[in-house]
C-alpha positions in Angstrom: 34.1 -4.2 -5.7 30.5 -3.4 -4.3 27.8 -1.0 -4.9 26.6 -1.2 -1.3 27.8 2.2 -0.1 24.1 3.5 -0.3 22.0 0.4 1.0 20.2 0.6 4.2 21.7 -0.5 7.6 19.6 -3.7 6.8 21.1 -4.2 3.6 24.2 -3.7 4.8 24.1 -6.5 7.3 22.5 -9.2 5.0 25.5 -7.9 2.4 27.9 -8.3 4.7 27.0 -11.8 6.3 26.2 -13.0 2.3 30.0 -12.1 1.7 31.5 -13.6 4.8 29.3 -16.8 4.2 29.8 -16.9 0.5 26.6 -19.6 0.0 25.1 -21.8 -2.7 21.9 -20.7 -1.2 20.8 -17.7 0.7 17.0 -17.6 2.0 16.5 -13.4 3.0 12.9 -12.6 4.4 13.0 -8.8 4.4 8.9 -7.4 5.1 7.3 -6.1 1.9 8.9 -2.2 1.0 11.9 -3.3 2.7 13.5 -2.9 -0.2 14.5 -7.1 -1.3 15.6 -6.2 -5.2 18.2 -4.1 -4.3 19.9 -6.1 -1.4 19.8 -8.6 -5.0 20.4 -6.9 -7.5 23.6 -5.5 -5.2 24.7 -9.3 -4.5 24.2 -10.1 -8.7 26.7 -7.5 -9.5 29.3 -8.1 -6.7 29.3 -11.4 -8.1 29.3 -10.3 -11.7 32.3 -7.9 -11.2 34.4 -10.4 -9.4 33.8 -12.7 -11.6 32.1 -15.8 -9.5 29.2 -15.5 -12.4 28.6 -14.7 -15.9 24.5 -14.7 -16.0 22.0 -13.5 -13.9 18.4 -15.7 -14.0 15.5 -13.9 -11.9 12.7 -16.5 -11.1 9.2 -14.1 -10.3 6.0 -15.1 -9.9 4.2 -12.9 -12.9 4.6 -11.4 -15.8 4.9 -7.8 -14.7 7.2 -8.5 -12.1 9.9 -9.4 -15.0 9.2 -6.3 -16.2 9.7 -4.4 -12.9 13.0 -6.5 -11.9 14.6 -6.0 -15.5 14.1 -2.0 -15.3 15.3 -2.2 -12.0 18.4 -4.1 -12.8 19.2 -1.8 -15.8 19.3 1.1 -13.3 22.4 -0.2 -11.7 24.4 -1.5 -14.9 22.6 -5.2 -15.4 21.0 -5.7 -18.2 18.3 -8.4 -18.1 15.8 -9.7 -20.7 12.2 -9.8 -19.1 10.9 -11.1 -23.1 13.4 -14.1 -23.2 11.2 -17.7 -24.3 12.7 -21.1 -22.9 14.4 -21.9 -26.4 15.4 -18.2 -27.3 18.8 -16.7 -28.2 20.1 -14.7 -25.2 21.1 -11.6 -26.9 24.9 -10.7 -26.6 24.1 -7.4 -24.7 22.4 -8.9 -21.8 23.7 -10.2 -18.9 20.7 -12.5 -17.4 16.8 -13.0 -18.2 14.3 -13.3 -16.2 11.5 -16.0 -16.3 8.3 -16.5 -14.0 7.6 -19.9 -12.0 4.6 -21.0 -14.7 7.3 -20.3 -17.3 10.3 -22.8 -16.1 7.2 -25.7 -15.0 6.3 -25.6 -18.7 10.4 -26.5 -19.7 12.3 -26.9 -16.8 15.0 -28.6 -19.1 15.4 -26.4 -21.6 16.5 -23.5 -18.7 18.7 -26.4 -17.0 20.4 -26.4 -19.8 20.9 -22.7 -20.0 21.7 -22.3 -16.0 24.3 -25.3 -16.9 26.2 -24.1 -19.4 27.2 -20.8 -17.6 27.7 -20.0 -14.3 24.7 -18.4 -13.3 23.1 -17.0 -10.3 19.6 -17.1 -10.0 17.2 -15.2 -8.1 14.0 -16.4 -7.0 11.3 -13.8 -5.8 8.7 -14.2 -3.2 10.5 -17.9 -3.5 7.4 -19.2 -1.8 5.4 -19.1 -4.9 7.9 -21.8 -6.1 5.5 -24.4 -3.8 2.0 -22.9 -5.1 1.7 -26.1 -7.6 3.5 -29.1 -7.5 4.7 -28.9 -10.9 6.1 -25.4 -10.2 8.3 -27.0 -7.1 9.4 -29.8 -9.1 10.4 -27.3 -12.3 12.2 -25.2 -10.1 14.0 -27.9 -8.5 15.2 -29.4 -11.7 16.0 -26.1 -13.8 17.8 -24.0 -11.2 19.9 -26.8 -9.4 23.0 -26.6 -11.4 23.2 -22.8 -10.4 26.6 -21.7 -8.6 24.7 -19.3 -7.0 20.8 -19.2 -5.5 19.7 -16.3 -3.6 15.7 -16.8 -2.3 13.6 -13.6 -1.2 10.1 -13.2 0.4 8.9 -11.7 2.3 5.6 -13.6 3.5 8.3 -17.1 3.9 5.2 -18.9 5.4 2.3 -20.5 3.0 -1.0 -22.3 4.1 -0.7 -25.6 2.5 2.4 -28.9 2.9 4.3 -28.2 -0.3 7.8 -27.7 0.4 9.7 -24.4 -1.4 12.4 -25.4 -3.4 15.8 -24.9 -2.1 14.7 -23.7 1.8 16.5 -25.2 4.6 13.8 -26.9 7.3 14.7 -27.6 10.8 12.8 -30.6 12.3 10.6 -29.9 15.5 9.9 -32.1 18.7 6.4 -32.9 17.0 7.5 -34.0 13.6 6.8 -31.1 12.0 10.1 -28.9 10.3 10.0 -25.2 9.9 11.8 -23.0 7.4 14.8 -21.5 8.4 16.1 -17.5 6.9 19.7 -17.0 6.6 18.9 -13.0 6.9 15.3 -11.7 7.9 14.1 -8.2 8.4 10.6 -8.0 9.6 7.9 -5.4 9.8 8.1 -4.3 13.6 12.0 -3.3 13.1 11.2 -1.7 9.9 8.5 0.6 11.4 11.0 1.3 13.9 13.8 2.2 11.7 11.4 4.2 9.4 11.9 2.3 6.5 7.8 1.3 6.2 5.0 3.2 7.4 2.8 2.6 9.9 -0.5 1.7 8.9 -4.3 2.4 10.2 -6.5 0.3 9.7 -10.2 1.6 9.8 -12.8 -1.0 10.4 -16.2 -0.7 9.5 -19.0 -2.5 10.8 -23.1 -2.5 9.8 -26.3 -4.0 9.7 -26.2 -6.5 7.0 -29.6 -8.3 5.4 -29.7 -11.8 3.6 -31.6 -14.7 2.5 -29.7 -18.0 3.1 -29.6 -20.8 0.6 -32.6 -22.5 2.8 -34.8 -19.2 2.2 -34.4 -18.3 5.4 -34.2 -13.9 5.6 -31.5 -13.2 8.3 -30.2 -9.8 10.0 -26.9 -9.3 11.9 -24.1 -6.9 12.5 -21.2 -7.2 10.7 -18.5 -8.7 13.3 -21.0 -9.8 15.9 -20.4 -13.1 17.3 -21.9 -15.7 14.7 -20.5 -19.5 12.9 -18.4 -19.5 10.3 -21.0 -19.7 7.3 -22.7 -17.0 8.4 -19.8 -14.8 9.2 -19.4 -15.5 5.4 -22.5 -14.8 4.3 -22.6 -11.5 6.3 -19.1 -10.4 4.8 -20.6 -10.9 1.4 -23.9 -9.2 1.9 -21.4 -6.1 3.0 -19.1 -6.3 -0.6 -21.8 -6.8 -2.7 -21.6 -3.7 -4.4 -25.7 -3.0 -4.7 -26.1 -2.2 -1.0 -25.1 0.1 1.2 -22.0 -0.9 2.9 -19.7 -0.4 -0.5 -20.5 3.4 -1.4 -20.4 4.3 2.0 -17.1 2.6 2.9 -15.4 3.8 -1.0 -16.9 7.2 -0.2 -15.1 7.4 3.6 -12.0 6.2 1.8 -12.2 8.9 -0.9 -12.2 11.6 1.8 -9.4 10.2 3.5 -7.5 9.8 0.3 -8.5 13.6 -0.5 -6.8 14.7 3.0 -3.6 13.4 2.2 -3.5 14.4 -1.7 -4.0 17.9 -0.1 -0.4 17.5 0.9 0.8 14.7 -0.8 -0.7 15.8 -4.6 0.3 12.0 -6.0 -0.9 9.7 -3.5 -2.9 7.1 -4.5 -5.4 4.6 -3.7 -6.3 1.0 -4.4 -9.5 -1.4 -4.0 -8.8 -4.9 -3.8 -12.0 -7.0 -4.6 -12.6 -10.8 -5.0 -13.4 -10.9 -8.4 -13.9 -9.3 -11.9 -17.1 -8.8 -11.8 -17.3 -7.2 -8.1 -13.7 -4.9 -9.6 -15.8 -3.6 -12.4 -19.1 -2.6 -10.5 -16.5 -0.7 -7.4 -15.0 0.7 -10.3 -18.6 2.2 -11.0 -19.5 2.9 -7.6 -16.1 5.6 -7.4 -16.6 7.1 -10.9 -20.0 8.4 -9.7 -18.2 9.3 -5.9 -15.0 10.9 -7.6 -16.6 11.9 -10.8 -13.2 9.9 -12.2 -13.3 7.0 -13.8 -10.4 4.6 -12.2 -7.8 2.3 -13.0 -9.5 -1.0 -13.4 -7.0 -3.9 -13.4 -8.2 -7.7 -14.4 -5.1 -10.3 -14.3 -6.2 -12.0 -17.4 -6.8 -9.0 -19.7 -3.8 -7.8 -22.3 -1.8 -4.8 -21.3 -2.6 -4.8 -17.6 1.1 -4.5 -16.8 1.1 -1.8 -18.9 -2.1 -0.2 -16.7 0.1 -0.9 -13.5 3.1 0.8 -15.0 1.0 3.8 -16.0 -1.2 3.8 -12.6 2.1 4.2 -10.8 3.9 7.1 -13.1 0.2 9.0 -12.9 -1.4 11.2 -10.9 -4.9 9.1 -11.1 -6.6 8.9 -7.5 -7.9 5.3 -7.6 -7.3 1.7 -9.0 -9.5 -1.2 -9.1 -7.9 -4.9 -9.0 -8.2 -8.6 -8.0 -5.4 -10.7 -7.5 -3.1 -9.2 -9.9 -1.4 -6.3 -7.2 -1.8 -8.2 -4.2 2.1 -8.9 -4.0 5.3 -7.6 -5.6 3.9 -5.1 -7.7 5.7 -1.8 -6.8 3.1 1.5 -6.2 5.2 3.5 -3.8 2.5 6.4 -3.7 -0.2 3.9 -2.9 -1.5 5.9 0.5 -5.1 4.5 1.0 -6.5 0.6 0.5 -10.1 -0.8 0.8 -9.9 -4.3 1.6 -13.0 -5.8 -0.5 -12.1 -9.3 -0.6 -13.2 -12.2 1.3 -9.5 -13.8 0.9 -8.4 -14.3 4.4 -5.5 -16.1 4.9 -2.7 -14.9 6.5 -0.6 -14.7 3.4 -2.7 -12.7 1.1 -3.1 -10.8 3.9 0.4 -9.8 4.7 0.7 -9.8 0.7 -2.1 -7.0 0.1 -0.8 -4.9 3.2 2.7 -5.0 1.6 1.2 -3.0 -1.0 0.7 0.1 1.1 3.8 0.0 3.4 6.8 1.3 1.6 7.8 4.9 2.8 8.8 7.7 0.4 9.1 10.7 3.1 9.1 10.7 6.8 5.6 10.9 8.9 3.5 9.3 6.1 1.1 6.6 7.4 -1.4 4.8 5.6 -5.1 3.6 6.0 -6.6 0.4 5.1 -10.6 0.1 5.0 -11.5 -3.3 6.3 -14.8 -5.1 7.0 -14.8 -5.3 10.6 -14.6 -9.1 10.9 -12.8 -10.9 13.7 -10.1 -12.9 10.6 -9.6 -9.5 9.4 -9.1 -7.8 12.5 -7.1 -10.4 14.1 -4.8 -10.4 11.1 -4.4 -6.6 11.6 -3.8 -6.4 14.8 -0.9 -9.2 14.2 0.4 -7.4 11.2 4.1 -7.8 13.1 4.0 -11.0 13.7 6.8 -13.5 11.5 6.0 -16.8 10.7 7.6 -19.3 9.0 6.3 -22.0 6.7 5.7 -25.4 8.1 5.4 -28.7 6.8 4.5 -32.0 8.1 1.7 -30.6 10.7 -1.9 -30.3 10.2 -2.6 -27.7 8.2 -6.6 -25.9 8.9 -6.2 -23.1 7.3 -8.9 -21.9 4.8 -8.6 -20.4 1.6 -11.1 -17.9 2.7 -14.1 -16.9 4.8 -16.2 -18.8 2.2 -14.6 -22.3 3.0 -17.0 -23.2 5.9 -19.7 -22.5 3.6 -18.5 -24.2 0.8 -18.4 -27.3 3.1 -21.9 -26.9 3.8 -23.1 -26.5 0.2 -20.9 -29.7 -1.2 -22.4 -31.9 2.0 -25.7 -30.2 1.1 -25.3 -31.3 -2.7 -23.9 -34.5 -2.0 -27.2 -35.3 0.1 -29.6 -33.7 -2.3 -27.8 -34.3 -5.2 -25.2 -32.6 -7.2 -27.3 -30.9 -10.1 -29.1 -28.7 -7.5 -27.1 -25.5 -7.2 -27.6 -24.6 -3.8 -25.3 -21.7 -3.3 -27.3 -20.0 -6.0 -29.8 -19.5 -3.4 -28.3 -17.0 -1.1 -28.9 -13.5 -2.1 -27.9 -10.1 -0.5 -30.8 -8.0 0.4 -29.7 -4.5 2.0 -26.4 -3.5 3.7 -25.2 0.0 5.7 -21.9 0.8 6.9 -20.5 2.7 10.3 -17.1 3.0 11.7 -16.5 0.6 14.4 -12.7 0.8 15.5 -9.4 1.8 14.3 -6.8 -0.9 14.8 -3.0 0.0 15.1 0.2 -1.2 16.9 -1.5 -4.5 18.2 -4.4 -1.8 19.6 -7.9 -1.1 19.2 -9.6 2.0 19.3 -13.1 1.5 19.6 -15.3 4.7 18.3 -15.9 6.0 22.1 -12.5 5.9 22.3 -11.2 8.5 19.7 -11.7 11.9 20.3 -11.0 14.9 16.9 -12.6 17.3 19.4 -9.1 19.3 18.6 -8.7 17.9 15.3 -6.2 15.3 16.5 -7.2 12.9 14.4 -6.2 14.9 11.1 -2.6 14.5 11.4 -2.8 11.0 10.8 -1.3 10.2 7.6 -0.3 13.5 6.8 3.3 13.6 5.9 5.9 14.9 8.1 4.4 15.3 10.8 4.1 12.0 12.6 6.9 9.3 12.9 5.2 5.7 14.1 5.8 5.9 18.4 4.1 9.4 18.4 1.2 8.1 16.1 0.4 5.2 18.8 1.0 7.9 21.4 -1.9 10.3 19.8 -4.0 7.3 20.0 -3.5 6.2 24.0 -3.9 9.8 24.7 -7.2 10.6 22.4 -8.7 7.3 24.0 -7.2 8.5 27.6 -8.9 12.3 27.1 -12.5 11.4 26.3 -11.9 8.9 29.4 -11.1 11.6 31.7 -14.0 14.1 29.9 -16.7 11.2 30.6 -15.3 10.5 34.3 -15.5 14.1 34.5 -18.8 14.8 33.6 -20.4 12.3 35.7 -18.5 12.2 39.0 -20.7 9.9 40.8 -20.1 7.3 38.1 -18.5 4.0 39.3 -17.4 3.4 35.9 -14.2 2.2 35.6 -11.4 3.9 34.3 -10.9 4.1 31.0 -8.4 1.3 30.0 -9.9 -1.3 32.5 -13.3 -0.4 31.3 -12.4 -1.3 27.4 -10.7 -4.4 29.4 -14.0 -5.2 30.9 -16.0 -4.8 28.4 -13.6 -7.2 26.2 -13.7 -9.8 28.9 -17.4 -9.6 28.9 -18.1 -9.8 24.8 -15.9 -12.6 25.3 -17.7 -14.9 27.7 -20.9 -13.8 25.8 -19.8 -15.6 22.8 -18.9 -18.3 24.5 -22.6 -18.6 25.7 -24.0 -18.0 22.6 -21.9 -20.8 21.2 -22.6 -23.0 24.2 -26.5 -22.4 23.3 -25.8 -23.1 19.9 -24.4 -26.5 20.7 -27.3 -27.3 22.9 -30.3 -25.7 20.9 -28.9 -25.2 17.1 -29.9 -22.0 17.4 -27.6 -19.9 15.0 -25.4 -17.4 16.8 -27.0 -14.5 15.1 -30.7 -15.1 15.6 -29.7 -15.7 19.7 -27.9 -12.3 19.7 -30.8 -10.8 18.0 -32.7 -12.7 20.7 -31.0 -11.6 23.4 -31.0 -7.6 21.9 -34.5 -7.7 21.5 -34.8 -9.1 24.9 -32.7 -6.5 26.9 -32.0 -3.6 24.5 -28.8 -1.8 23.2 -26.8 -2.4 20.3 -24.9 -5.0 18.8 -22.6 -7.1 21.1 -19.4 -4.7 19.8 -20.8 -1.6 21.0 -22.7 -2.5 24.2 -22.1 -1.0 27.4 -20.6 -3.0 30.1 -24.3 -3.1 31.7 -25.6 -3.9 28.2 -23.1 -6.7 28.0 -23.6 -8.1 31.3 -27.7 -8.2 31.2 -27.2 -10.5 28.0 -24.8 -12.6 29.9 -27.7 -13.0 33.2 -30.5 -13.6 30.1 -28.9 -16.2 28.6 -27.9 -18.0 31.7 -31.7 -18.0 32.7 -32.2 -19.5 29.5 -30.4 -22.4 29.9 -31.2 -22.9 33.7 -35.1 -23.1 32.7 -34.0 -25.6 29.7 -32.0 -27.7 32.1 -35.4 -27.4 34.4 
């Protein structure tokens, strides 16, 4: 009756309670590498052998993910057309099609009619896509209604805009609001813990970063100091722009690490994710003259780049270059290592670009993520088990990306100088470099100071087998712990905290310093960087992120003197 003697304990349970509840709909939220198409494609043919339906409709989000669903269906006896247009002839040896969201907004009838006149279960991946355009909620609404059967899955169920998903159950909340509601979810943190993701690293990489703003103003700050919005922007593009510094030496950092694990793991792979075409093909560049290997470059409007997916995955190749196009669903078990090189921020794309890194093929692998050390990114990180769910009816301030601020700025800018001046054209990266700030893992951070490879600790990370996720984070606490102890050691007449309530302090301390900074620029308009770089030149150290608790606290005493002598 079922094929579900070989599905994970997960699986199992969201089988099971599918069968007790036998529903018209079904909303599962399983993290990405969970394994979603096969808790489906298990559901389809239960239902197909008992008999409750003759067709099988898959509903993805792109082109190559009809592919990918259609192979994988075929592997357990369901054979589904990925090629099928709205007013083709089903052929009379498949069992189902599948179709992407674009495709049924173009002709929603013409698949109502198809879904109507057999009894049909339809599938709709990463089901929030269905709300990314009105016309594709409205399409979906219409064409898919008159299924017996609808079984949702995502696993990012939340979205960053008011457009309700097709077919998902809200509860209402005490302030209006109403939230989205999973029959069945399986997040990250319990999938860590039941080994069926990896853990992932992410290493963060900070550096002095040099532009000229749109007013022709030249400005230097450290990546991830304290600064506004538009600025933070501006700094995180001066760091990808792939003619300074901060690019080579964060792809070459992420080649070596990719080279460790292929040492034992001969297939793993790794992937760049940029912000645009132009910015994919000049990465691309940078690693052929690192790796001596020209990679995988994937552009979502270019012909065959399913085709490059599907042979990036079979391959041995070390590296591939894309935008958008991999960022979700897109199966690359042997992906290992990712550089984040994209100024997309939100939560969802996020979680969506993570998920391509998680799944696990053999116990102990982790995998390492490059990111630019900017509080979004590192916040999102450290949060990476955190479920949300999508709500609508509340205010929704949520940007698109780091740019948005900026973007505000230039259309009020155009708006008061007029729209045929092309402000943003302005700005212009002048020199970058790149050093590791922190690792970020299990909710943690692990400052530089705090990691110790004095043993070579830190090369077991990743590699296979070794490590399962608990004694990964315990490696951490007691690398940061050891160089604690070896400092306090060295310098018994220190009064320097312990190690953990040092890092505690010194967190406390960056944090009132911001809000200083930000209370100055209130009162002054001084921007947030060209006050720390005040207050550095004024007292010494480095940047706000690597300053000593004495460091930290002279800047703090500085900028209060300030403001009493303004207020005086």
């Amino acid at each position: 009756m079922t094929r579900s003697q070989h599905l994970r304990v997960w699986q199992q349970e969201a089988f099971d309670l599918y069968q007790r509840k036998q529903p018209s709909d079904f909303l599962t939220v399983a993290t990405p590498g969970a394994g979603k198409t096969t808790f489906a494609l298990t559901i389809a043919a239960d239902l197909l052998a008992r008999g409750v339906v003759e067709r099988i409709v898959i509903v993805t989000p792109t082109d190559h993910l009809k592919t990918q669903w259609a192979l994988a269906a075929a592997g357990i006896g369901i054979a589904i057309d990925p090629t099928l247009p709205s007013r083709g002839v089903l052929g009379s040896g498949f069992q189902g099609f599948a179709v992407t969201y674009a495709g049924i907004a173009v002709n929603p009838n013409a698949y109502r009619n198809r879904i109507e006149h057999r009894a049909t279960m339809v599938i709709m991946d990463e089901v929030h896509h269905a709300g990314d355009a009105l016309t594709w909620g409205d399409g979906v609404q219409e064409a898919c209604e008159p299924a017996v059967r609808r079984l949702a899955l995502t696993g990012t169920p939340f979205r960053s805009d008011d457009n309700p998903i097709p077919f998902v159950t809200y509860a209402p909340q005490t302030d209006g609001s109403k939230v989205s509601i999973a029959d069945y979810s399986y997040g990250y943190g319990h999938a860590l813990k039941d080994g069926v993701v990896r853990p992932v690293l992410f290493m963060a990489y900070s550096g002095q970063m040099h532009w000229r703003t749109r007013a022709g103003d030249e400005v230097a700050a450290r990546l991830g100091e304290p600064l506004d919005r538009a600025a933070t922007a501006q700094a995180l593009r001066t760091a990808l722009d792939p003619n300074g510094s901060w690019i080579p030496e964060v792809l070459t950092a992420a080649n070596t690490r990719l080279g460790e694990v292929r040492r034992h793991v001969p297939d793993a792979g790794g992937l760049v994710i940029a912000s645009d075409q132009d910015s994919a093909r000049a990465y691309a560049g940078v690693l052929a003259e690192i790796t001596g290997t020209t990679p995988t470059v994937v552009l979502s409007d270019e012909a065959g780049s399913s085709a490059k997916i599907a042979e990036f995955s079979a391959g041995m190749d070390p590296w591939m270059v894309a935008v958008r196009m991999v960022s979700e669903g897109v199966d690359i078990p042997r992906l290992s290592v990712g550089v984040y090189a994209t100024t997309t921020s939100t939560p969802l794309y996020f979680a969506q670009a993570v998920g391509r890194f998680v799944r696990a093929r053999r116990k102990g692998e982790t995998a390492s993520i490059f990111v630019p050390s900017v509080p979004r990114l590192l916040a999102l990180a450290s949060d990476l088990e955190t479920q949300r769910d999508h709500v609508v009816g509340r205010p929704v301030k949520d940007e698109d990306d780091l740019f948005a601020a900026e973007a505000e700025l230039i259309a009020k800018a155009q708006e008061d100088q007029g729209a045929s001046e092309n402000l943003l054209g302005e700005y212009r990266a002048l020199a970058s470099d790149a050093d590791f700030d922190r690792l970020v893992y299990d909710g943690g951070e692990f400052g530089y100071d705090s990691l110790s490879d004095d043993e070579g600790e830190l090369d077991f990370l990743g590699i296979p087998g070794l490590l399962d996720p608990s004694q990964v984070a315990e490696l951490l606490r007691t690398s940061r712990a050891k160089r604690a102890r070896d400092k306090a050691s060295a310098t018994p007449a220190s009064d320097e905290p312990a190690a953990d309530v040092a890092f505690e302090k010194r967190g406390e301390l960056r944090r009132e310093l911001q809000a200083l900074v930000g209370a100055w620029h209130h009162r002054t308009g001084a921007p947030h960087g060209v006050t720390h770089s005040r207050l550095r030149a004024q007292c010494g150290g480095p940047a706000a992120a690597q300053a000593s608790t004495e460091q930290l606290q002279a800047r703090i005493d500085a900028i209060r003197t300030w403001a009493l002598k303004a207020s005086g």
